[in-house]
N, C-alpha and C positions, 0 to 999 in steps of 0.2 A: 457502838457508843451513842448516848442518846442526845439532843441538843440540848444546850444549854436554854434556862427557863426563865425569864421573866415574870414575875405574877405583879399587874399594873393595880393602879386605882385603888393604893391600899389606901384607909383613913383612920383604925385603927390599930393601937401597939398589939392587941392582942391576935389580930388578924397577920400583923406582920411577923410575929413569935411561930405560929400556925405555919406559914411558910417558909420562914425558914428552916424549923423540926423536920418539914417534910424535902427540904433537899433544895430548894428555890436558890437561884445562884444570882439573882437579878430582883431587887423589888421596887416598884416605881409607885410616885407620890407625883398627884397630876397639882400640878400649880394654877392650869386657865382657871379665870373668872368663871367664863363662861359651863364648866363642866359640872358636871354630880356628882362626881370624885372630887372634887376641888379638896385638896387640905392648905389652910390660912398658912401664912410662912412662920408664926407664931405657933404651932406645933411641930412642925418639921422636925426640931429641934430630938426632940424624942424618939420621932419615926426613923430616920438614921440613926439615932444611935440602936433602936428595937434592931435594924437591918443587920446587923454584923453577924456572921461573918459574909453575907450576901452583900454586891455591892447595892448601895441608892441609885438611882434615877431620877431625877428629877425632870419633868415634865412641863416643859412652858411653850409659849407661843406669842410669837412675835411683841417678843418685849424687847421693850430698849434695852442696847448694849449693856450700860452701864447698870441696868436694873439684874439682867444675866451675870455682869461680874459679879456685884454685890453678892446675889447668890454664891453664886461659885468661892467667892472669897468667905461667907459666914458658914460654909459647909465643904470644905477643901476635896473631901474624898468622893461627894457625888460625880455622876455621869450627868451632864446636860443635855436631854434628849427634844430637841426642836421641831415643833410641830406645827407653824405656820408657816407661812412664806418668806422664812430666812434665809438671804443668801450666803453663795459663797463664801462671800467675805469675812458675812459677820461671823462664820465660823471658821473660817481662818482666826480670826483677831480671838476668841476663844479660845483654840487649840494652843496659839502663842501663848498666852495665860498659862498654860499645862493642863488647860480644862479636856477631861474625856469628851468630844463629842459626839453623838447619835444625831440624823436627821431621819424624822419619818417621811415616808414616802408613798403616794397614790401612783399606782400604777395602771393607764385602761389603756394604753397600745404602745406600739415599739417607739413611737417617738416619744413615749416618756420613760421607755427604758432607756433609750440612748441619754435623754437629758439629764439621768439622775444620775447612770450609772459612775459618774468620774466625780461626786459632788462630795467635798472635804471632809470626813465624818468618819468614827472607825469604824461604824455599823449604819446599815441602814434599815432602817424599819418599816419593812411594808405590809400598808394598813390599806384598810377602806378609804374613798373618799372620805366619808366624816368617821373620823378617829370615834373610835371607845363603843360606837350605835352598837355594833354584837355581828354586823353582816361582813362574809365573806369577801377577802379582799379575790383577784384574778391569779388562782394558783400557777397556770401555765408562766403569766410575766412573772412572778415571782421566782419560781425556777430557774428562766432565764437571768435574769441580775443575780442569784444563787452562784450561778455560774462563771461569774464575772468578779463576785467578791461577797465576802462574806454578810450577809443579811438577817434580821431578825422578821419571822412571820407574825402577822398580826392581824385579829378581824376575825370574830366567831369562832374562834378554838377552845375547846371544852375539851374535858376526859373521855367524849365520845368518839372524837375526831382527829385530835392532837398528835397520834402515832400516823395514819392517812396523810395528814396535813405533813410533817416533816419526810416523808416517803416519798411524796406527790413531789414536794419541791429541793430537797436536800438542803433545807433552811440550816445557816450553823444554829441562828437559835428560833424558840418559841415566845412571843409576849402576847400575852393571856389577860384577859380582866374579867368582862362578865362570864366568860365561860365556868367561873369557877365564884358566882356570886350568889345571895340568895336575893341581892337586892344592891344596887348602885352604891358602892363604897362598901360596902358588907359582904365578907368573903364568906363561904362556907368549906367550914374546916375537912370534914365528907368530902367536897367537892377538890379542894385542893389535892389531899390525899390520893385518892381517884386519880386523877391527874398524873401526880409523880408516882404513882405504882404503875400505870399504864407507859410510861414513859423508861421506866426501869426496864420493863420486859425488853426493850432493845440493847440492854448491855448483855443478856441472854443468848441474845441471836449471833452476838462475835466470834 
């Protein structure tokens, strides 16, 4: 059976249409300021609703509480997936909400598998130090947290890799952005596809 797919950094309805035709169970919409995916909260609006039957993700980092409800309350059905240095808490007081929440996670030695591994969130997502750059997160700790509870792989996975890469770590899922871009917020439809055909051959091998 193959993991479940994330395709991150959409900015486009038509991109988002794209994957989900190709099987995408997961599509994410990066909200930091700072990113090149960035989509304004002022089109969100359309990009979930493009997502269906795929769940949203939404994508922030270290915003105030109250700025994450809001979200969460102007878009009930997304996943909030936190990506700077939010603690515990602040996802606890989330989850109380009934907010789905995801925290992503760097991992470079066991003592930050130990710190993450118990950290409130129904997924965690391990990525590179700096999210979305395209480079390879540390497959071995990834594995390991694998092992511990259920994780999404993150950090230079393409249709090249993507079968290697959930093999290597028994990831439950895949979340994917430039591996399947032709350009920062621009997906390539080719590429996606790619992707979820390569991914399919694992329901093959059961």
């Amino acid at each position: 059976m193959r993991p479940r797919v994330k395709l991150c950094g959409m900015t486009r309805v038509e991109d988002v249409c794209a994957a989900v035709a190709a099987g995408a169970d997961y599509v994410g919409f990066v909200l930091v300021e700072s990113s090149r995916r960035r989509v304004m909260p002022s089109a969100l609006g359309e990009l979930v609703t493009a997502a269906a039957p795929a769940r949203a993700v939404c994508v922030i980092a270290d915003e105030p509480l109250a700025v994450a409800r809001g979200l969460a309350a102007a878009h009930p059905s997304v996943i909030l997936q936190l990506h700077g240095r939010e603690s515990a808490e602040y996802a606890r007081a989330l989850a109380g909400d009934g907010v789905d929440v995801w925290k992503a996670v760097a991992l470079s030695d066991d003592d930050d598998l130990s710190r993450c591994a118990d950290f409130p969130a129904v997924r965690l997502v391990v990525d590179a130090a700096q999210g979305g750059s395209g480079r390879l997160c540390d497959w071995r700790l990834a594995a390991a947290l694998a092992l511990r509870r259920p994780v999404l792989l993150a950090g230079g996975i393409g249709p090249g890799n993507a079968v290697a890469a959930w093999r290597a770590t028994g990831a439950w899922g895949l979340d994917i952005a430039s591996g399947v871009e032709d350009a920062p917020g621009i997906k390539s439809v080719q590429k996606i596809n790619e992707l979820m055909a390569a991914l399919r051959s694992l329901d093959k091998e059961q």
